[in-house]
N, C-alpha and C positions, 0 to 999 in steps of 0.2 A: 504494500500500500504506500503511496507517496504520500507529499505534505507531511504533517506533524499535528500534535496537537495537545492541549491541558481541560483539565475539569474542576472546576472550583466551586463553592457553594459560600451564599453569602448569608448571615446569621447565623450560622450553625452553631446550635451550643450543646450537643451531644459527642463527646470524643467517637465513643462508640461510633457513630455514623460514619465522624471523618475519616476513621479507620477504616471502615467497609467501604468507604467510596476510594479511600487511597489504593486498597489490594488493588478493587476492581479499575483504578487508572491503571495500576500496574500494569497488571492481567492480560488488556488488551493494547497496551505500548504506547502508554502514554507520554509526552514528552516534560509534565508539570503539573502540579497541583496546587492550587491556592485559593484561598480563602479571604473575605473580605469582612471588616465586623464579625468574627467569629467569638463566642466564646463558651469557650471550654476549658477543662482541663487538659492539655497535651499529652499528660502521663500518661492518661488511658487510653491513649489513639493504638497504640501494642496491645489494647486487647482484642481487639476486631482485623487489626491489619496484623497478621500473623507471614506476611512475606516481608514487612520490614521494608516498606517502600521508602523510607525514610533516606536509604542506604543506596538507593537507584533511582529517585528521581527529586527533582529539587521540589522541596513548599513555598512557593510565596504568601506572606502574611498580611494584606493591607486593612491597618483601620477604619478606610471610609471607601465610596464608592471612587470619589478624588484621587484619590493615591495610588489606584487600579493602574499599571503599565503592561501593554502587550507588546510582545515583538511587532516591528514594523511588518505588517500586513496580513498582521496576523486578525480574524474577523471573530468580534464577539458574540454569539450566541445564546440566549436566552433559554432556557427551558422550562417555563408556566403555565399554567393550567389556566388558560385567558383567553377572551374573545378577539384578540387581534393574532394570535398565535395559531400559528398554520400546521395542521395534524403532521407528525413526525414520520407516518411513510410516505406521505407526499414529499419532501423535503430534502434536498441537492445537497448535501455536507462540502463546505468550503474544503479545500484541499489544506488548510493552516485558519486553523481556528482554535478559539477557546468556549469551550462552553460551561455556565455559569447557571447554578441550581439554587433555588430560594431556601430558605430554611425549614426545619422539622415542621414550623406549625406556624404558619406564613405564608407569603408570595415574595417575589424579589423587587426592592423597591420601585418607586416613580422612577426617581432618578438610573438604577440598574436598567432597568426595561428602557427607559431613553440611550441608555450608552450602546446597546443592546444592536449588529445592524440586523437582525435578524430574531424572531421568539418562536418558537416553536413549543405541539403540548402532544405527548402522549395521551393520545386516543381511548383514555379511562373515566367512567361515571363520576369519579373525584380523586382529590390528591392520593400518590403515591406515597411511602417511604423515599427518603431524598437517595437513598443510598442504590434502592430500585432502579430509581428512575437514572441515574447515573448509569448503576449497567443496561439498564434500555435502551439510552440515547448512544453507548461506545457500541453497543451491539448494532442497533440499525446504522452506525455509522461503517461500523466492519462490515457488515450488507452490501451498505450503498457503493463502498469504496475500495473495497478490499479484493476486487477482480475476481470473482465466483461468477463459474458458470449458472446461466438463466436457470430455475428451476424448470422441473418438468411439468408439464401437461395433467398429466395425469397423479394420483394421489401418489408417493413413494418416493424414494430417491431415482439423482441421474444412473444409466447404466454403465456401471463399474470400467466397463473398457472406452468409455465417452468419458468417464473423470479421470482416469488416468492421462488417455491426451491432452485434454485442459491444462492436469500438473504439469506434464511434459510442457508445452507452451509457456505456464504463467514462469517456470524455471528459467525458462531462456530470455522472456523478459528481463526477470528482476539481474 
């Protein structure tokens, strides 16, 4: 997959989550992880992040929306449960993005949603766990971008000697 990319949530004041959203940055190859107005304790983010992403990928910590810096062109992302937010499998994943999750029991500010060039909401009757929805949005991003063959037609997986040619190909790509 090209591009790059981070997942940050803003308010968060459960460690535990931050922990479960950092594995799951890990997990699917995240380039960052950060946080904005968070508060927690740090200590207990090792009790949910049991790969120690602490050790693989950097946290940034900003105390206001103000103080948020992305890499130059890198596109910020939104993810809330909102009527201006455009359901998440319709939705083209910038090739170098960051995408930014509201907190446990909340939404993500005025001001975040305006920073925001893009919101996007998981397709669910109401809020998710933030840590869910964090693996929801890397997973439809690994979908959209991660060069897999179309699925099939029919109910089941592709046929075994059709996915081994795709491997073959996406090798010679990469």
């Amino acid at each position: 997959m090209r591009g790059y990319f981070g997942i940050g949530v803003q308010g968060i004041s459960k460690a535990q989550n931050l922990g479960a959203v950092m594995r799951t940055a890990h997990a699917f190859g995240s380039s960052f992880v950060f946080t904005v107005s968070a508060h927690h304790k740090a200590n207990l983010v090792n009790e949910t992040d049991t790969s120690k992403s602490f050790s693989h990928l950097p946290l940034y910590q900003w105390d206001n929306v103000d103080e948020v810096r992305l890499p130059v062109g890198c596109t910020l992302v939104g993810v809330e449960l909102c009527d201006q937010s455009v359901d998440l499998p319709s939705f083209r994943h910038p090739q170098a993005c960051a995408y930014i999750l509201g907190p446990e029991k909340g939404s993500l500010s005025a001001d975040m949603q305006a920073k925001c060039t893009h919101l996007v909401k998981i397709p669910t009757k109401f809020c998710i766990n933030v840590s869910l929805a964090a693996a929801l949005t890397l997973y439809d991003r690994t979908l959209c971008l991660g060069g897999y063959p179309e699925r099939p037609l029919m109910p089941g997986g592709p046929d075994l000697a059709a996915l081994e040619d795709w491997k073959r190909l996406k090798l010679r790509k990469d």
